[in-house]
Each structure stands twice: as C-alpha cells, then as structure tokens.
C-alpha positions in Angstrom: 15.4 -17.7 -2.2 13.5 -15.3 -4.2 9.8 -12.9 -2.9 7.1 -12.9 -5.3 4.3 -10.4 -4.6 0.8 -10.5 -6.5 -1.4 -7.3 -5.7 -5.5 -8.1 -5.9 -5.4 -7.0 -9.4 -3.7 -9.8 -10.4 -5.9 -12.2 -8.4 -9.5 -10.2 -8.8 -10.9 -13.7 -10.6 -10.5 -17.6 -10.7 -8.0 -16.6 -14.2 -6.0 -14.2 -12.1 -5.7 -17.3 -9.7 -5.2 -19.8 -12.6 -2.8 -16.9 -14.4 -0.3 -17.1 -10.8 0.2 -20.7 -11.1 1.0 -19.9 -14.6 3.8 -17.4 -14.0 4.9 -19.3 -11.1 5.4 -22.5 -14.4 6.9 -20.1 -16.7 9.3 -18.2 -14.1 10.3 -22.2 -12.9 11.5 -20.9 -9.7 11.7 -23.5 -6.8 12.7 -21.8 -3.9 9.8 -18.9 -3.2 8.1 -16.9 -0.7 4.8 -16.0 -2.6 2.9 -12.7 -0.9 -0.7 -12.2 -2.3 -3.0 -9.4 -1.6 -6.6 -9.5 -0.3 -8.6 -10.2 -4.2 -9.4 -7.7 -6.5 -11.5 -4.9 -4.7 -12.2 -6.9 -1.4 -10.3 -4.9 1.0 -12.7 -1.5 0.1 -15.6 -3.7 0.2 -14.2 -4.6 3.8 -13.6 -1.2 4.2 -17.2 -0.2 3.5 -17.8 -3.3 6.5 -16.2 -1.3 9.0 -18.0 2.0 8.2 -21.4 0.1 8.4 -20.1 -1.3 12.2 -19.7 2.1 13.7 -22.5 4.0 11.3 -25.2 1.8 9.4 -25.4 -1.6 11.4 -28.6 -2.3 8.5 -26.1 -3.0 6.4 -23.7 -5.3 7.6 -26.0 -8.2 6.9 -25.7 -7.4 3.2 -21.9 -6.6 3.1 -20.8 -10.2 4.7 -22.7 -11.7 1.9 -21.2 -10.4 -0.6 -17.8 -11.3 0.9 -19.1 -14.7 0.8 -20.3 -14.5 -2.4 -17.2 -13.0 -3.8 -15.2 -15.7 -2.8 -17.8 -18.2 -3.3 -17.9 -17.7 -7.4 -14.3 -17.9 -7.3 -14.0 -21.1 -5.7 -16.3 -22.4 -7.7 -14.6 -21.7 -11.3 -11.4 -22.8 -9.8 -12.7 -26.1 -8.2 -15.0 -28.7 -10.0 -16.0 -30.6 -6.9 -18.6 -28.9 -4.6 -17.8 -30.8 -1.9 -14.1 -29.6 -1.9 -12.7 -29.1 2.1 -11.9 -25.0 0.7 -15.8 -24.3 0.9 -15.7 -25.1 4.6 -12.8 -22.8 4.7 -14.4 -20.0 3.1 -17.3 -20.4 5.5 -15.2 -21.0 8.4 -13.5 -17.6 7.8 -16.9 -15.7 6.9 -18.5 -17.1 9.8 -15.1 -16.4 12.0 -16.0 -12.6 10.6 -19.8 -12.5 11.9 -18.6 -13.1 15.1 -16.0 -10.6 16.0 -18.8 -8.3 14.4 -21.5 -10.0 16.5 -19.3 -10.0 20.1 -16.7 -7.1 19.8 -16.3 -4.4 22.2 -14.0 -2.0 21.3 -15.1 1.0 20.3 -11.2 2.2 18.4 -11.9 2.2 15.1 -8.6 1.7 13.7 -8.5 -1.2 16.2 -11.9 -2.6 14.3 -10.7 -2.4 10.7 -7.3 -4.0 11.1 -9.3 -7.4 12.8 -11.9 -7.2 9.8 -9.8 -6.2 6.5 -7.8 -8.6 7.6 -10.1 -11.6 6.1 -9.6 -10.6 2.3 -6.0 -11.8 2.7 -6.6 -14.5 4.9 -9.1 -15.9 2.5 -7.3 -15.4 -1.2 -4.2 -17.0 0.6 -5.9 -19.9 1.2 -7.8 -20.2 -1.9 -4.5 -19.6 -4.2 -2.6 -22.4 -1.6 -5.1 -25.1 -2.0 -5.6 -24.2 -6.0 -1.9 -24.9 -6.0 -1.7 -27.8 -4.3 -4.6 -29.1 -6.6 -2.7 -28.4 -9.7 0.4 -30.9 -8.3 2.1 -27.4 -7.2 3.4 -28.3 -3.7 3.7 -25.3 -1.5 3.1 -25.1 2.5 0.8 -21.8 3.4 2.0 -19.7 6.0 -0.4 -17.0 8.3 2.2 -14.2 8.3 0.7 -12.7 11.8 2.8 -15.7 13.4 5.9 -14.2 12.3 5.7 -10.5 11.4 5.0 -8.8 14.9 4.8 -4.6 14.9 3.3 -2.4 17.8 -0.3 -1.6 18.1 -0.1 1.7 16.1 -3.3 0.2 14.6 -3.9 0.4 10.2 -0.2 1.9 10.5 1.7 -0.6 12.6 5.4 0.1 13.1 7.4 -3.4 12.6 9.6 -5.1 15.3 12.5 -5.9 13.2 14.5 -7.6 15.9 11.4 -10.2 16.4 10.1 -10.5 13.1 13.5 -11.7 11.8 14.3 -13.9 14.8 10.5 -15.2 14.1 11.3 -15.5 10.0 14.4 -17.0 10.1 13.0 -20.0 12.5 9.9 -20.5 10.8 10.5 -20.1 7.3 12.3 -22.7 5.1 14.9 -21.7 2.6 13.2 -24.4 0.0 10.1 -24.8 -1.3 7.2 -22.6 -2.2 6.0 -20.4 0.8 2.3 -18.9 0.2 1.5 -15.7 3.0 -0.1 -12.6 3.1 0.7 -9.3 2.7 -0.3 -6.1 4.4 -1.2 -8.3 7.8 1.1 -9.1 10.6 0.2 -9.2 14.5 1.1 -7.0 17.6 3.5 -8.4 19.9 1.7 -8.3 23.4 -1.7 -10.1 22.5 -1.5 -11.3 19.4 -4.1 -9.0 18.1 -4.3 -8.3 13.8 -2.2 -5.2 12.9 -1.9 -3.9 9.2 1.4 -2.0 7.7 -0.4 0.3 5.9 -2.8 0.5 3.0 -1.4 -1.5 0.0 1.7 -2.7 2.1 2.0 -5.7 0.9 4.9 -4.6 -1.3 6.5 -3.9 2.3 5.5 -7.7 3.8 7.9 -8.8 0.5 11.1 -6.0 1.6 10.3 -7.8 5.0 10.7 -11.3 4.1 13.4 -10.2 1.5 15.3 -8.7 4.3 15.4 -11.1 7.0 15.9 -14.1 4.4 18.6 -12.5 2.2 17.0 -13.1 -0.6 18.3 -13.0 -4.3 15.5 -10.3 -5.1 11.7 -9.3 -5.0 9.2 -9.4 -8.3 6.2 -7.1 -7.7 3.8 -8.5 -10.4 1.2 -5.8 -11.8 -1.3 -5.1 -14.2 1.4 -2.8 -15.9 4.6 -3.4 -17.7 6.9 -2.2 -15.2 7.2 1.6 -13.3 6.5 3.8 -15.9 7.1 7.4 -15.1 3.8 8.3 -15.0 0.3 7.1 -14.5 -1.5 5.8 -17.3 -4.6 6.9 -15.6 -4.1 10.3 -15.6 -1.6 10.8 -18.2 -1.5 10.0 -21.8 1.7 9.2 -22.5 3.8 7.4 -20.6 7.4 5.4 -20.9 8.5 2.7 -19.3 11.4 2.8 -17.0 13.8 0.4 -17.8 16.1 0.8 -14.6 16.0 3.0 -11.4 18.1 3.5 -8.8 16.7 2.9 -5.1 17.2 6.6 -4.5 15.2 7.8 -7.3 12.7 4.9 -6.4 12.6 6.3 -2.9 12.0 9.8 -4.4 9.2 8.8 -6.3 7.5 6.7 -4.2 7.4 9.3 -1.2 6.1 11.9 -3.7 3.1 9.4 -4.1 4.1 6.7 -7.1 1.6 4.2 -6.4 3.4 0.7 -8.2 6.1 0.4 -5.0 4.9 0.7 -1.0 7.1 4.1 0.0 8.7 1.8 2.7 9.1 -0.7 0.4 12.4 0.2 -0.8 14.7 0.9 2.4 15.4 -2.3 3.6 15.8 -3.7 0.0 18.4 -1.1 -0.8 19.9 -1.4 3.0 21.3 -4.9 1.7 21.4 -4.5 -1.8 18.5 -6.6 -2.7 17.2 -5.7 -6.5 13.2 -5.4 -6.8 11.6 -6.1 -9.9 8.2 -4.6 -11.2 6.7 -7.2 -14.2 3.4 -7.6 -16.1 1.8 -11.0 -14.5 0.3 -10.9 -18.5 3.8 -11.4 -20.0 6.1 -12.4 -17.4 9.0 -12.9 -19.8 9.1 -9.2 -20.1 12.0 -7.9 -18.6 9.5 -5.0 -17.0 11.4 -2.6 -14.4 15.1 -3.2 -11.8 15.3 -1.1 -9.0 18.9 -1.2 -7.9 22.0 0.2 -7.2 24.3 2.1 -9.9 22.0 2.8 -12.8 20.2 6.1 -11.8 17.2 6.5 -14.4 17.0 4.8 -17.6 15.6 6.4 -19.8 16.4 9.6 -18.3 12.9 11.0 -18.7 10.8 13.3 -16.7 8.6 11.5 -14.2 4.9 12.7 -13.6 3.1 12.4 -10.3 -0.6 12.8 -9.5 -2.5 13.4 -6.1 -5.9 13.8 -5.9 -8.3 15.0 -3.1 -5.2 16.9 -1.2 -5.4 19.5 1.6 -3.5 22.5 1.4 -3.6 24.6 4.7 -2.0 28.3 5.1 -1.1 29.3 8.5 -0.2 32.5 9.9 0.0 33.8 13.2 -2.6 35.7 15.2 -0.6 39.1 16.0 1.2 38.4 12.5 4.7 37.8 14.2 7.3 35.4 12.8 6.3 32.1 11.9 9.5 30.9 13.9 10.9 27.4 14.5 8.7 26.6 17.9 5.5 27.9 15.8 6.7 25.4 13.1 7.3 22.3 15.6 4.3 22.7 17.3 2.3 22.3 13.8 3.9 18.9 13.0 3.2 18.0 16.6 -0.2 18.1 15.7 -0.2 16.7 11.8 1.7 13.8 13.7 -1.1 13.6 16.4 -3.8 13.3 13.6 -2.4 11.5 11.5 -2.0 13.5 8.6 0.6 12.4 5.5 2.6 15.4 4.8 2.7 15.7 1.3 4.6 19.6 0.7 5.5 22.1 3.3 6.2 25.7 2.3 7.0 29.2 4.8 7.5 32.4 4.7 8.3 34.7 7.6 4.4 35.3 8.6 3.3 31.8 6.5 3.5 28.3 6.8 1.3 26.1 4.0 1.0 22.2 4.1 -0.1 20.0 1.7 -1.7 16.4 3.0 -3.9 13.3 2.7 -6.8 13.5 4.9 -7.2 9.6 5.0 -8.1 9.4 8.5 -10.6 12.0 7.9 -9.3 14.3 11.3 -9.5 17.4 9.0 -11.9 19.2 11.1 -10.2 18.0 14.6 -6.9 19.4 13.4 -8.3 22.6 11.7 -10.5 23.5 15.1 -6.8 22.9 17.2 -5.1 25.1 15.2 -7.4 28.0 15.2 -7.0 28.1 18.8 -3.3 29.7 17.7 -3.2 30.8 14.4 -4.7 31.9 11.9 -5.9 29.5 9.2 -6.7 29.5 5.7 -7.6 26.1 3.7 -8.5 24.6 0.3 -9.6 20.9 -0.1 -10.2 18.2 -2.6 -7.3 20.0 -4.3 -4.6 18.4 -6.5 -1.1 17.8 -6.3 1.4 17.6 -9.3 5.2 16.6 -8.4 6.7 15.9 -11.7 11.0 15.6 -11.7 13.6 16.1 -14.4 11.6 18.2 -16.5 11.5 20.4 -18.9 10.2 23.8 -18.9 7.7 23.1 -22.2 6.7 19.6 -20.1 5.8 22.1 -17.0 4.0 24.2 -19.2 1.9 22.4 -20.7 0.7 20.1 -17.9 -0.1 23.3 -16.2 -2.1 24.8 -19.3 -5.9 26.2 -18.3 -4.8 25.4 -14.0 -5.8 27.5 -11.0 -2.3 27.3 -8.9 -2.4 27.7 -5.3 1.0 26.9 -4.5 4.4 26.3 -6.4 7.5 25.2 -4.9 10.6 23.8 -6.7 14.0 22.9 -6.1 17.0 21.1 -8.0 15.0 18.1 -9.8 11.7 18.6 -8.5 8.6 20.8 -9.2 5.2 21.0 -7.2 2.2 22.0 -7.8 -0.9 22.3 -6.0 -3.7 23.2 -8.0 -8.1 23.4 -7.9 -9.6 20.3 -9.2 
C-alpha cells in the first residue's frame, strides 16, 4: 500500500484531472490511497463565502455561483454526455451548501468555515472518482470524515489517533485504488466537519500512511521536488535531492510551504519515506525525505514569510522580564491563536514574531497592554535561511531595514520592513 497526495494545483482544470489519471498509468501502482485537495483556488473562493456570511450577505448569491460554475466547466471538458449522473452530484453538493447557509445558527465562525470549505474537497473527490471510473480505472471513493475523527478545535482540529486508526484499519482495504479527501475529517461527538489545518492535506496522507503501514507517501506538485528555496521569491534555487525527516521538520516549522509541518512526524515515527515529485514528469526521481541521508546537496536553505507580526514587550515598572512574565505571554498567544514564528528576550524585553491568520491582533495587543508595555511592527517579513554562508547572508540582506536578528548553530533569522 502506497498514499498519493494531489494539491489543487495539480487538479485546478479538466487536464489537471485528465493529467492524475495519467500519473496514476505511468506510476502503475495497484494498491493506492489517493488524497486530493479542494481544485485549484476553490478553498479561498470558499473562504471569501464565509466572510460574506458573517459580513456582506449581498454577496453570497454571487459566490455559490461561481462554485457551481467552477465545477460546472470542469465537468463539462471531462465528460461528453450532459446528462452524466456527476451533474446531479455537483448540484446536489451546491445545493447541500445553500442550505447550511440558508438554515444555520451558529454564530462561531471557525465552526462556519470548517462546514463550508469543506465542499471544494468533497466535490473534486468526486469528480476525479467518477472521471476514473469512466476511463476503465476502478477505484471505490471514500468521505474521509467517516474515518478521520479529531476534537472540535474548529479550522485547527487536533486528531484522535486511537479512533481514526481503529476506524482506518476497518474501513479501508489494503487493495485497490482508494480516492478521499484531504484537509477534512469530522469531530467525534456529533459528527460535525472539522479541518486539520490550512493545506493539511499533506497531514490526511502521514495519517493514512500511519495507521496503514504503508510502503511510502508521493506529494505530487507543480515543482520538481523541495527545493531549498522558493522559486517565488528567490531566483535561484536547487533541488534537494534527499533530506532527512529532521531537517524536513526544521524546515517545514520555519515555514517551507511544499510539506504540512505536521506532516512529517508520524512518517518518520515509523520510518515511512515521503516523496515530493512534479505531477508534469512523474518519472523524475523529485525529492526522499528519510532517514540517514541528512541534506543532499548540502546547500543553504532560504525561507520567506510575509505579512509577520513582530511585538516587543517590556514591563511597566521596567523589572525583569522573568519566567512567570514569559508564561503568561504564551498563555495568551495560545488563547488567540497566534503561530509563533521567533521568540527573542532580554532581561527587560521579550519580542515575538507571528502569523496573524486568525486576525485577533488587536484582542491580543489590547490584553497585553493591560501589563506591559508594548511596542509592534506589522506586515513585516521574516527571513530564516540555514547552512549558510556569510556572503549568502549578506547579500540577501543587502538595502534591508532589520528589526530583529537572532541566530544560532545552523540557523539565522531575520525580521525585516517590507
């Protein structure tokens, strides 16, 4: 048994679609579990869905129909008869949508965006299984929420290992090609939609990998493989031929977008070797995350934040910034959800760098002016680059404004105005 994951930009049309049966030929593996992502850009347009149920109602009229319509040209390219039973699906689904818009009553809007991003994976799922089955490619579709149960830690859900697996294990077969979702699984008590995090679908394949033993997990990307920097931002980059799972770890906690961060645990806790590939030339060898091999080539790896918080804290009567002082902080990053991306003190100082994705900034900043005093920049950037050389620091820093260094053995950070 092998986990196959394909992200939305490897679905975003009816090729991408067409292209995964391809790989699926050309890789000729028989035994699968096949995660796919919500298509292309969907889950932000379903994002922009939830912000128009709490804040511009007008507007939700418009946004459904361009979820239908989405999905609607896709199915169409990919199917040649109209008439085909995954049109009713697609409207079943969309019209399953309106009404938990229509009727729902909660007002907790983490609550409301796991039940409504849901749909882009529940819908490309189902297109990509029935496509399949069309093209003689037998496979049996799977919704993952029966099997993947978490708490109710809503757009962050915590997993319930000793469920899910008991749940995997008796529901999955060993043969055959398994199609399911990523990112999605369900809350134990009521059966309500929970997600694992944004882009966790890399994390819904480590699951499945995990409880099934499997031989290993292929993320397939729009990239060759982890390269040790982003193409995006930087100009030169290098593919990484092999990684370990520490420095994989590393990486993707410092804020490498190709692997989930909590991706890589339960792979390396039994040994299980991920792969990152190109879905456009899936001979490629692309990237092995494993054990032994530590970084190959050894290279220095280049990581870019963007739109970071960095607060500076110090106390009122400018007395030590002592351990209680300290604890009582991350009590409150915890409470508002805040990612804690660097964390520097002094005697009198304590500075934090985080993501303000759950856009509590001015919640937290009003709590902790009640006890110290506080100092912050945002929309600020955040460079972690490792093994590196002191002519690679330089010039990345060339022409900067930096707020904050820190750096220790293998690792420099930088925070720095946009």
């Amino acid at each position: 048994m092998k986990v196959f994951k394909f992200g939305g930009a490897s679905v975003k049309n009816a090729e991408g679609v067409k292209n995964v049966l391809s790989v699926l030929k050309t890789t000729e593996e028989k035994n699968l579990i096949v995660i796919v992502s919500a298509m292309g850009k969907m889950t932000n347009l379903l994002e922009d869905l939830v912000l128009n149920y709490f804040s511009n109602p007008s507007e939700i009229k418009i946004t459904l129909s361009k979820f239908y319509e989405f999905h609607l040209k896709i199915i169409t390219d990919l199917f040649n008869n109209n008439s085909h039973p995954i049109f009713n699906e697609l409207l079943k689904l969309k019209n399953e949508l309106q009404l938990f818009v229509d009727h729902n009553k909660s007002n907790d809007y983490s609550f409301v965006y796991d039940q409504i991003v849901s749909f882009g994976e529940l819908i490309s799922t189902k297109i990509i299984s029935v496509y399949l089955l069309e093209n003689e490619f037998e496979n049996k579709f799977l919704d993952v929420r029966s099997v993947i149960k978490t708490n109710t830690n809503y757009r962050e859900a915590k997993v319930n290992w000793d469920e899910t697996q008991k749940n995997i294990i008796n529901t999955v077969s060993k043969t055959g090609i398994c199609i399911t979702q990523g990112f999605i699984a369900s809350e134990s008590s009521h059966n309500f939609t929970t997600t694992l995090g944004r882009e966790g679908s890399d994390y819904t394949a480590a699951i499945f990998a995990y409880c099934l033993n499997a031989e290993s997990v292929t993320i397939w990307k729009d990239v060759p493989g982890i390269l040790n920097a982003d193409p995006r931002h930087f100009k030169k980059t290098q593919l990484l031929n092999h990684i370990s799972y520490r420095e994989a770890i590393e990486l993707a906690f410092y804020g490498a977008t190709v692997i989930h961060p909590k991706t890589l645990q339960p792979l390396q806790r039994k040994e299980i070797p991920l792969y990152v590939k190109s879905f456009y030339h899936p001979q490629d060898n692309g990237t092995c995350v494993g054990k032994s091999v530590f970084l190959d080539p050894k290279t220095a790896c280049f990581i870019l934040k963007k739109d970071q918080v960095l607060i500076s804290l110090s106390s009122l009567d400018f007395s030590f910034m002592m351990e209680d002082n300290i604890g009582d902080v991350f009590k409150l990053l915890h409470q508002y959800k805040m990612k804690v991306n660097l964390i520097q003190n002094s005697a009198i100082s304590f500075s934090v760098c985080i993501d303000n994705k759950f856009n509590k900034l001015d919640m937290l900043l009003k709590k902790l002016r009640e006890t110290f005093r506080v100092s912050w920049n945002e929309g600020v950037i955040l460079y972690t680059i490792r093994h590196s050389t002191n002519l690679e620091i330089k010039e990345l820093l060339k022409g900067k404004e930096i707020l904050l260094r820190q750096e220790s053995r293998e690792t420099i950070q930088f925070v720095v105005k946009a």
